[in-house]
C-alpha positions in Angstrom: 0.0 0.0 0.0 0.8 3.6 -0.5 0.6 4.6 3.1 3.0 4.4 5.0 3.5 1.4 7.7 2.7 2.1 11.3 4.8 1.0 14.1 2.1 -1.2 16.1 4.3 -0.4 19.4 4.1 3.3 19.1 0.4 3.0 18.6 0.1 0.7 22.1 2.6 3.6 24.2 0.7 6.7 22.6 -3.0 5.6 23.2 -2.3 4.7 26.8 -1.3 8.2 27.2 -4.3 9.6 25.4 -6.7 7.7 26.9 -5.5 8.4 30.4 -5.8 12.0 29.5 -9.2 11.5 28.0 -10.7 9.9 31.0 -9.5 12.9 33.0 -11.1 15.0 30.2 -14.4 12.9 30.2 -14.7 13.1 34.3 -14.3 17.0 33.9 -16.9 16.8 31.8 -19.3 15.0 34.4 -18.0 16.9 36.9 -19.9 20.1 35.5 -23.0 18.6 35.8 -26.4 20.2 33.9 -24.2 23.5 33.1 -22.3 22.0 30.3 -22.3 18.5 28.6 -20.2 18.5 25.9 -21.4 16.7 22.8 -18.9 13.8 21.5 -17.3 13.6 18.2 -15.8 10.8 16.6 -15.6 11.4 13.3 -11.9 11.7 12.1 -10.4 12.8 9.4 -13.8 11.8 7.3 -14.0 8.3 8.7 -17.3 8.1 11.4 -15.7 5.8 14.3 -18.7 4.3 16.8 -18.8 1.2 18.9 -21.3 -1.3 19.2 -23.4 -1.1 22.9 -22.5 -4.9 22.9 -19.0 -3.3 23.9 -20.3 -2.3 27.4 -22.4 -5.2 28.4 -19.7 -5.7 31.7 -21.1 -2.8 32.7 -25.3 -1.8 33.2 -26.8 -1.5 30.0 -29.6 0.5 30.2 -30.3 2.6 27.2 -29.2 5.7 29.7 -26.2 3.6 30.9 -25.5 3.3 27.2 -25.4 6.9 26.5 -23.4 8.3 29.2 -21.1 5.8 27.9 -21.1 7.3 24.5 -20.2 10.5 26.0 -17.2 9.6 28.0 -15.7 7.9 25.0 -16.6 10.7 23.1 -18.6 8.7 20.3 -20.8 10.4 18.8 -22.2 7.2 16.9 -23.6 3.5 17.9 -24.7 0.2 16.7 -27.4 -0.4 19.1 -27.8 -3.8 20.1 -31.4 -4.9 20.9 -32.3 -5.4 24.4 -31.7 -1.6 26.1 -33.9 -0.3 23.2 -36.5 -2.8 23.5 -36.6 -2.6 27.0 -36.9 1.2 26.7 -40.2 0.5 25.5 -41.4 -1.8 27.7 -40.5 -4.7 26.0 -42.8 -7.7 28.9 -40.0 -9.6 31.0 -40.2 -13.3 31.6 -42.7 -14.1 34.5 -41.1 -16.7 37.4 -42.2 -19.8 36.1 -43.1 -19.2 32.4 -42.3 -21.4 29.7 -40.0 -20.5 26.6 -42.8 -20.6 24.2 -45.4 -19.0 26.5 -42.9 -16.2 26.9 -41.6 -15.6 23.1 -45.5 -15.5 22.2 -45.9 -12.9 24.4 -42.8 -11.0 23.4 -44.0 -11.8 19.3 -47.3 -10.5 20.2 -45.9 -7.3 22.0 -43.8 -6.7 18.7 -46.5 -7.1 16.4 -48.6 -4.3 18.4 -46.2 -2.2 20.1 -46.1 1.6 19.0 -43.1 3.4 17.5 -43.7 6.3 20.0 -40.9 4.7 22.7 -37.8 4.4 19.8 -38.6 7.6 18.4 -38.5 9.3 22.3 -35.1 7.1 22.7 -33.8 8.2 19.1 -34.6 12.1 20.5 -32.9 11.2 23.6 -29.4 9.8 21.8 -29.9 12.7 19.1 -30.1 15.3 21.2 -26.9 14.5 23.0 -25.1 14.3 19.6 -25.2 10.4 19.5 -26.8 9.0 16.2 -27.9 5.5 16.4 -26.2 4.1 13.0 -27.9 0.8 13.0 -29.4 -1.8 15.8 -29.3 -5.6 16.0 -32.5 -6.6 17.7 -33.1 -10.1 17.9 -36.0 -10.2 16.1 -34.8 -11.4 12.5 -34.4 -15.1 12.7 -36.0 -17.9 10.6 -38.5 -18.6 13.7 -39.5 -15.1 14.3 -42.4 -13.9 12.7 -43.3 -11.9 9.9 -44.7 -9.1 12.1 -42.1 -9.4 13.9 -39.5 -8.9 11.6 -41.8 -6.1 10.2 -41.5 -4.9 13.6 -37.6 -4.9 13.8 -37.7 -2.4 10.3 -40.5 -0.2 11.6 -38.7 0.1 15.2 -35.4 0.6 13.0 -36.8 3.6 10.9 -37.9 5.4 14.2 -34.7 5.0 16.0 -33.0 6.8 12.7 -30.8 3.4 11.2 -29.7 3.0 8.2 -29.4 -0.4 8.4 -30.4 -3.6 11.0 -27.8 -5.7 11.8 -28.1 -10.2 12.1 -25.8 -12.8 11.9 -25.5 -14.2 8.3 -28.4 -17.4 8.5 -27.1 -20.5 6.8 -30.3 -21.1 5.1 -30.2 -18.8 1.5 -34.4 -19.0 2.0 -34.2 -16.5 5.2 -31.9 -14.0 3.4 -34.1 -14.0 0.7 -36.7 -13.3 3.2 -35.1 -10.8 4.9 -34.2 -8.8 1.3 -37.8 -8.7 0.2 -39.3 -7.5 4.0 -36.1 -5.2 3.9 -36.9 -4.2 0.3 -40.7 -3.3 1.2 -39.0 -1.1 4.0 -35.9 0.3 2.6 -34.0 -0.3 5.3 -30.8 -2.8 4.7 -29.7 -5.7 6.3 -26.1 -5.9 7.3 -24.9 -9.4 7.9 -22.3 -10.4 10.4 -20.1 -13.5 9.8 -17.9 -14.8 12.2 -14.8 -17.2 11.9 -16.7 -18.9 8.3 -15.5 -15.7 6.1 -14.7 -16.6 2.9 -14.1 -13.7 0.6 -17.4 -15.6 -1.1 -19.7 -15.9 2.3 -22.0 -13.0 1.1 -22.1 -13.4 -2.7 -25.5 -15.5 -2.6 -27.3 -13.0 0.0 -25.9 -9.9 -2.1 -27.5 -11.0 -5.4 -30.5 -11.8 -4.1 -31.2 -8.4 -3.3 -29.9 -4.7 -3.2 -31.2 -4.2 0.7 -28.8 -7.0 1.6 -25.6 -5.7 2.7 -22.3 -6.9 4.8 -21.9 -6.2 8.3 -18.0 -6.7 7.9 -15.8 -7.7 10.8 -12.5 -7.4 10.4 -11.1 -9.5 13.0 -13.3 -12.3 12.4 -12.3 -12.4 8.7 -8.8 -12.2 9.6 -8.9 -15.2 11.8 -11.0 -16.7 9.8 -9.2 -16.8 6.3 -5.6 -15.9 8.2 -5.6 -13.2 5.9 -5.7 -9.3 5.3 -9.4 -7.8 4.8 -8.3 -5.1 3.1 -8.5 -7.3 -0.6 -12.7 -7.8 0.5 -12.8 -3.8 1.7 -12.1 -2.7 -1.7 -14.0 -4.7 -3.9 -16.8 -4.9 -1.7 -17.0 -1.3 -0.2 -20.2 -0.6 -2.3 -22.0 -3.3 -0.4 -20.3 -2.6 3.3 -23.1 -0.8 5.9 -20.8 -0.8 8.6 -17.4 -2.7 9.4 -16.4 -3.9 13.0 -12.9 -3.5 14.1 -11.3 -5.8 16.8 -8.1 -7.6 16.5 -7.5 -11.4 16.6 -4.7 -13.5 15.5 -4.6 -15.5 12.5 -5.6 -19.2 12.2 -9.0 -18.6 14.5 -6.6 -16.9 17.2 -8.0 -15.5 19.9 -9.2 -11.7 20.4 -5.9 -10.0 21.5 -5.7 -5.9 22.8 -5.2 -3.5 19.4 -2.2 -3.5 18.3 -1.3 -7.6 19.7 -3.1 -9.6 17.0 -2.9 -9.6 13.0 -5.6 -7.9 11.7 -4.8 -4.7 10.3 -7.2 -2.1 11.6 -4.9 1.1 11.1 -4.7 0.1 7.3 -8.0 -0.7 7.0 -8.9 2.6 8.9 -6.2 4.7 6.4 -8.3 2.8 3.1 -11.3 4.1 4.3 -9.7 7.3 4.2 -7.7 7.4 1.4 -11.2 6.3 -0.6 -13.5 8.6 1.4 -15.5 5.2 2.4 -19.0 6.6 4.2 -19.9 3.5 6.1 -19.1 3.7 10.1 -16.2 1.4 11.4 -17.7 0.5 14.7 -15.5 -0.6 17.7 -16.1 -4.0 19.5 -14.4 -4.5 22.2 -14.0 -8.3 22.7 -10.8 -9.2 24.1 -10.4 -9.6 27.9 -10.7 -6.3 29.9 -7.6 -5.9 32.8 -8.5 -6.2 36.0 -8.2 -2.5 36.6 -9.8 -1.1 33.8 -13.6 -1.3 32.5 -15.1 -1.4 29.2 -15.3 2.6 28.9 -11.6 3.2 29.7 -10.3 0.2 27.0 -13.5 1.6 24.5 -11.0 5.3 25.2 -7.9 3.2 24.2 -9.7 1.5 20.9 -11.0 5.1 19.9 -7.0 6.8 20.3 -5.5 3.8 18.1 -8.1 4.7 15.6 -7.1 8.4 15.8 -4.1 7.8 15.5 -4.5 5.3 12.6 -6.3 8.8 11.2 -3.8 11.1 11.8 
């Protein structure tokens, strides 16, 4: 590549230090209370950087929880996983006692009737703190759910202001077909998520069978999936990309290492989307194992700094 190589050591010293200095930052912020609140921004150098909310779920996950999150990472966008959101709006919880299939009938049935007014008050809630919610994986999209409630999933989508809906890639080519033609009918696209069975070929089949079904790319997993670079898939797929994960694993299905440790190349995959002016968010998941005296929101800090500094 054109760009030039970036020492993966200086990366590890240099966002230590700026994360350390942006959690001081971030507890300033807090500090102030109601008289100022600072609205996050994570958008460098043209490339939109957010984080999935699956990132924080070591710590409470309410869709409050989630927010102040946002803010003291300064991310200023999200992939919104399902439960915070649905419980938001008073998604029922599962009585002492009650069956599997007594409860999902009662959760399918709250879907297929629930109004939008809930996601739309949550989506005001995120916006007006300068958080946009990107895209949201509710689990809601699988062969067994219903046609309401996948319906449901879209609808609840459109009000919390996606752009896409995010599900693991099915095995069965019938329920992405499905999926593209309810997707279609709303205009919202489906991103789908692979783990460690990438093949630069996984989504070909999904992709042609309609123009709402998209990738949800994840670096890391392709990486140790394949043992090989992404960046090859990035650009001839880029068209088709919603939004791309970034975590860092080691080749030959190694485990999730901290940035920087494993193989997967996340500062050149970062300095591509640059270089090309890509528009599709590359979302942070935090996945390896946290230290024992950190949390989720101080190594989110760290991911963010080795982006912005991938950026620079």
């Amino acid at each position: 590549m054109e760009e030039q190589h970036i020492s993966r050591r200086r990366f590890i010293g240099s966002t230590a230090l700026a994360a350390a200095g942006m959690a001081l930052a971030s507890k300033s912020v807090f500090a102030a209370g109601s008289l100022f609140q600072a609205k996050p921004n994570s958008v460098i150098n043209g490339v939109q950087i957010g984080v999935i909310t699956y990132s924080f779920r070591s710590m409470p996950s309410t869709a409050q929880d989630l927010l102040q999150y946002c803010l003291q990472t300064n991310i200023n966008a999200i992939e919104l996983m399902g439960d915070a959101a649905e419980a938001f709006a008073g998604k029922p919880t599962r009585n002492s006692g009650e069956d599997g299939p007594t409860y999902f009938k009662r959760v399918a049935d709250w879907r297929a009737s629930v109004s939008m007014d809930k996601f739309k008050e949550l989506r005001k809630l995120f916006n007006d703190a300068g958080v946009k919610i990107y895209a949201w994986k509710p689990n809601a999209l699988g062969a067994k759910n219903t046609d309401a409630e996948i319906d449901y999933a879209f609808n609840a989508g459109k009000a919390l202001g996606v752009t896409h809906v995010t599900v693991e890639l099915p095995a069965d080519d019938k329920q992405t077909q499905r999926l593209g033609d309810i997707a279609a009918k709303h205009k919202i696209h489906v991103g789908y998520h692979a783990h460690l069975q990438a093949t630069p070929t996984l989504w070909d089949t999904a992709l042609s069978q309609s123009e709402y079904n998209a990738i949800n790319l994840d670096i890391g997993h392709y990486t140790a999936g394949t043992s090989s670079s992404p960046i090859p898939f990035i650009e001839k797929n880029h068209a088709r990309i919603m939004s791309m994960h970034l975590k860092d694993r080691k080749y030959h299905d190694g485990p999730n290492q901290p940035w920087g440790q494993g193989d997967t190349p996340i500062a050149e995959a970062l300095q591509l989307m640059k270089k090309n002016k890509y528009k599709f968010p590359a979302t942070i998941e935090l996945e390896y194992d946290i230290p024992k005296d950190s949390d989720a929101v101080k190594e989110v800090i760290k991911c963010r700094e080795f982006a912005a500094k991938a950026l620079s």
